[in-house]
C-alpha positions in Angstrom: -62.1 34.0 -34.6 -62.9 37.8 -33.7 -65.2 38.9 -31.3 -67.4 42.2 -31.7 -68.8 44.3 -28.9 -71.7 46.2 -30.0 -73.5 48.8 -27.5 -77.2 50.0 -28.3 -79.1 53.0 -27.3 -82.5 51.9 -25.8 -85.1 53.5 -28.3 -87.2 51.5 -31.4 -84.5 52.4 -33.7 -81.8 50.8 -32.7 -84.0 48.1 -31.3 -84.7 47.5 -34.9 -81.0 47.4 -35.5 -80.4 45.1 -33.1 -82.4 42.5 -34.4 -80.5 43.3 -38.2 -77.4 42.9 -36.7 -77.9 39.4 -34.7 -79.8 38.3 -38.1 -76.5 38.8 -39.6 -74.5 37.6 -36.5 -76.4 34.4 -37.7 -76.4 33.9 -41.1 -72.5 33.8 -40.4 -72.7 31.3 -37.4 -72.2 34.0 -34.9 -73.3 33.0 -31.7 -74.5 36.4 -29.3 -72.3 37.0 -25.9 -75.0 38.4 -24.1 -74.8 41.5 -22.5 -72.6 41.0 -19.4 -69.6 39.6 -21.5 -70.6 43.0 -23.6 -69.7 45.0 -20.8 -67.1 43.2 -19.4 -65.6 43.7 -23.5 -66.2 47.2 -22.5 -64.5 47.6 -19.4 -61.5 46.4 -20.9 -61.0 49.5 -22.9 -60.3 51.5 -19.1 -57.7 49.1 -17.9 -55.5 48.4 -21.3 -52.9 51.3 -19.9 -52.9 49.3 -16.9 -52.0 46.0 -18.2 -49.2 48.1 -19.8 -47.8 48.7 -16.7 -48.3 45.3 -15.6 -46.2 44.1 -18.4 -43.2 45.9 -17.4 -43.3 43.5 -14.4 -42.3 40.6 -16.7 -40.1 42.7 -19.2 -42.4 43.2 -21.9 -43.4 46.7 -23.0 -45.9 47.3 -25.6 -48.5 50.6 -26.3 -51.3 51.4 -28.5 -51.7 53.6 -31.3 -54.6 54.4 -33.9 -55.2 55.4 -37.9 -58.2 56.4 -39.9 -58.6 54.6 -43.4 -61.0 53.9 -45.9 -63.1 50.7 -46.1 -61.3 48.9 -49.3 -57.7 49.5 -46.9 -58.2 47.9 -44.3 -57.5 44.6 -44.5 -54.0 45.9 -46.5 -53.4 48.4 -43.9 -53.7 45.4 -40.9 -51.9 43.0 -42.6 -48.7 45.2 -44.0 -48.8 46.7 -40.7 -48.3 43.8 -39.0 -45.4 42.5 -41.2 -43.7 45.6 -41.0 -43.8 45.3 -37.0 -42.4 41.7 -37.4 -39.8 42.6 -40.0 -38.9 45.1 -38.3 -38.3 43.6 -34.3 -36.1 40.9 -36.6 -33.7 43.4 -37.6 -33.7 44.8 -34.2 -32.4 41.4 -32.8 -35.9 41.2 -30.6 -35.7 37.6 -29.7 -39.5 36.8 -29.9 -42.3 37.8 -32.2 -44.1 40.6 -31.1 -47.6 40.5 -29.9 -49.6 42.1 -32.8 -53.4 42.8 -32.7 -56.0 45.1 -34.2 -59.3 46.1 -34.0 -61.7 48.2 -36.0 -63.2 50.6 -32.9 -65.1 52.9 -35.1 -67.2 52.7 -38.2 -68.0 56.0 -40.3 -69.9 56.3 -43.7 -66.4 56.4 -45.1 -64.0 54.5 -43.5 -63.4 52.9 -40.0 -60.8 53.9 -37.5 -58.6 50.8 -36.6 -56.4 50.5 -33.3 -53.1 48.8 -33.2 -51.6 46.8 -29.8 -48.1 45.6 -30.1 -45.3 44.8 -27.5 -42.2 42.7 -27.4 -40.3 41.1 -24.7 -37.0 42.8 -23.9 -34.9 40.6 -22.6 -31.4 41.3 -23.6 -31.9 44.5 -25.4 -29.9 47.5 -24.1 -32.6 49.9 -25.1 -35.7 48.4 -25.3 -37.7 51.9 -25.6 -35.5 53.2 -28.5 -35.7 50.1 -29.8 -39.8 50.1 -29.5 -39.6 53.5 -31.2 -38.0 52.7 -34.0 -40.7 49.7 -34.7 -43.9 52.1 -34.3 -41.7 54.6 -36.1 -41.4 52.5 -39.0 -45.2 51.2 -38.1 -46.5 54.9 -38.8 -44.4 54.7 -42.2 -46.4 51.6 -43.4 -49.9 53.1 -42.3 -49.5 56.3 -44.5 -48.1 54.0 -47.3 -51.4 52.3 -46.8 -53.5 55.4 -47.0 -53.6 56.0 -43.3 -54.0 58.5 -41.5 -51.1 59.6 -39.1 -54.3 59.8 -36.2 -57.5 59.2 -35.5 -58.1 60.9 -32.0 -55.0 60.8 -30.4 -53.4 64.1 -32.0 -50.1 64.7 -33.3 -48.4 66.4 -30.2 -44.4 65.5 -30.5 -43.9 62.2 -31.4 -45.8 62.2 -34.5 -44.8 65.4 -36.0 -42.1 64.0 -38.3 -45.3 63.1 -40.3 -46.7 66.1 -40.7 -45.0 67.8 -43.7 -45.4 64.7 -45.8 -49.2 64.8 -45.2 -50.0 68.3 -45.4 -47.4 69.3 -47.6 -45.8 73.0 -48.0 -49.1 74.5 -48.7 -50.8 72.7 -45.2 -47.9 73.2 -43.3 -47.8 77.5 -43.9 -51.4 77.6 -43.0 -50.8 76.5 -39.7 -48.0 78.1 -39.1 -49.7 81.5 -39.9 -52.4 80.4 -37.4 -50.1 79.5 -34.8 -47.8 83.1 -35.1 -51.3 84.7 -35.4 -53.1 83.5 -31.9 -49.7 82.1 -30.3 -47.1 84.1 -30.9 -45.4 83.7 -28.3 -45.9 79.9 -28.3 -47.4 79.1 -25.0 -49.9 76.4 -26.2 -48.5 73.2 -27.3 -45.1 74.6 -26.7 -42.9 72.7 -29.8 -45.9 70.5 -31.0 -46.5 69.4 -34.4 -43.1 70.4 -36.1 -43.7 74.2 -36.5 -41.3 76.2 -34.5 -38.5 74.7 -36.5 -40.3 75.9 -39.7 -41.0 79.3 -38.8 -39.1 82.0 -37.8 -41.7 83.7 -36.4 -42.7 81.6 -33.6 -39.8 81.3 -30.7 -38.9 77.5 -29.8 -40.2 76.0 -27.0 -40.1 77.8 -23.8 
């Protein structure tokens, strides 16, 4: 069973597209939530980083992360992603199966962006946040196998920069490193982000 929150602008348009999409909703034995479960769907997207923090009350850690991929991927990209996670937390002597979840947030003409929930309990592990990394590390691995993308909003910043060379490539990689020496050259913004001070002699490391 999934559940689908859908917000509409109040204008004739999407008032027509409203009634499309609960004609659908029930040719396929949808049943409509009404809009107070809608928002309370809604609200839940503010306090997800707080029931993060909850979790570490009951040793369990987990985090979110997010790809971009084409329609015809996305089943694949859910479902290897998910094994990968499960495979992986095996290895790691996790003692539980992970929570895994995902849902599509985001539809373009193109392709959809898809978020990813996962957390583990970590009782008995010596380094449950090295051990967490190494899982959404290997996570990352599987999405651009799956012709993900290695973000959708959240950037690239640190921890995702050991992806950037085998996206861009040589080629991608020089360009923004030329951009960076040309309005940074002293690297103030995004001190050490995305992988390019150790690339470039130009730009100093991080401050």
């Amino acid at each position: 069973m999934v559940a689908a929150i859908i917000r509409f602008e109040d204008s004739v348009s999407t008032q027509q597209q409203e009634r499309r999409v609960y004609n659908v909703a029930t040719r396929y034995h949808g049943l409509r939530g009404g809009s107070s479960n809608g928002l309370r769907g809604y609200f839940l997207t503010y306090i997800i980083a707080y029931l993060r923090d909850f979790g570490f009350n009951y040793q369990f850690i987990a985090e979110s992360f997010e790809t971009t991929v084409h329609f015809s991927y996305v089943k694949q990209l859910i479902q290897n992603v998910r094994q990968t996670i499960y495979n992986q937390a095996k290895a790691l002597n996790v003692r539980h199966q992970p929570l895994f979840s995902a849902r599509v947030t985001q539809i373009y003409d193109t392709g959809v962006c898809v978020y990813f929930y996962f957390g583990f309990i970590w009782e008995g592990l010596p380094d449950p946040v090295a051990i967490y990394s190494k899982i959404e590390h290997a996570a990352r691995e599987e999405i651009l196998t799956n012709h993900g993308t290695i973000s959708h909003h959240h950037g690239v910043g640190k921890l995702r920069s050991s992806f950037m060379l085998p996206t861009l490539g040589h080629t991608g990689m020089q360009v923004l490193r030329n951009i960076k020496t040309a309005i940074d050259p002293t690297n103030i913004f995004g001190s050490n982000n995305l992988n390019l001070t150790s690339l470039s002699p130009q730009i100093p490391g991080k401050l």
